[in-house]
N, C-alpha and C positions, 0 to 999 in steps of 0.2 A: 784773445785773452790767454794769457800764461796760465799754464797749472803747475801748482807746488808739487813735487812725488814725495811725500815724508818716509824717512828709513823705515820704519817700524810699522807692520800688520799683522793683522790676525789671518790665520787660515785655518778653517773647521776642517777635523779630521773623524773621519764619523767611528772609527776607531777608539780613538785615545782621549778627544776631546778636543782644543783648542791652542793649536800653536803661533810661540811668539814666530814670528819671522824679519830677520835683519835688513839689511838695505844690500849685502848680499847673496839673500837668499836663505840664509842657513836659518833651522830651524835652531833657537836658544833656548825655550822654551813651553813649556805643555801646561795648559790651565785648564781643568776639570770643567768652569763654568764660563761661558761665553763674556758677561760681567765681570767677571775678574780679569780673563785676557781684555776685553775692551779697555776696560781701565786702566791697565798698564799701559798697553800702548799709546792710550791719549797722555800720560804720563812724560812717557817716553820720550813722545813726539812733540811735548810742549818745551820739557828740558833739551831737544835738539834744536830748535828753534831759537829757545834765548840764547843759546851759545853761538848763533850765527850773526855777526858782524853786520850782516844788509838787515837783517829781522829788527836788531838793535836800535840800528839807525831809524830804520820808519818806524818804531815807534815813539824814539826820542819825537822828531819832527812832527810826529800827531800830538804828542802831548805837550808842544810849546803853544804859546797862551798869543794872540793876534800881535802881541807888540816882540814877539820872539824869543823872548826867557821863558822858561818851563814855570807852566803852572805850578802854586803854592801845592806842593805835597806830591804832586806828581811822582808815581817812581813806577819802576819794573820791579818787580822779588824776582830770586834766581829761580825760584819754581811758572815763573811766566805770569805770572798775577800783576794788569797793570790796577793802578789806584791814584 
């Protein structure tokens, strides 16, 4: 089985609190509550996924309907919400 790496985690710095961390490396940002860095990053890491082309596509093709056209209402939001 493949594993996805996503750019964006968190690293607890028992100093400062909770930093963001890039895909390389660098720290971007420091978030006082664990919760708030989490949430960004799942943030993050949803908006780097809808922007990926292969992501795109498997989700088009899950969301078409047995005879091949996309399901009535079916969409993706840019925030990665499918419906």
């Amino acid at each position: 089985m493949n594993s996805l790496k996503l750019p964006w985690h968190v690293q607890p710095d028992a100093m400062a609190g909770h930093n963001l961390i890039n895909a390389e490396g660098e720290q971007v940002a420091l978030f006082e509550t664990e919760a708030d860095a989490v949430a960004t990053v799942d943030r993050m890491n949803r908006e780097w996924l809808v922007g990926q082309s292969w992501f795109r596509q498997a989700v088009s093709e899950a969301l078409r309907s047995d005879s091949g056209s996309p399901r009535e209402g079916a969409h993706i939001s840019k925030q990665g919400a499918v419906s």
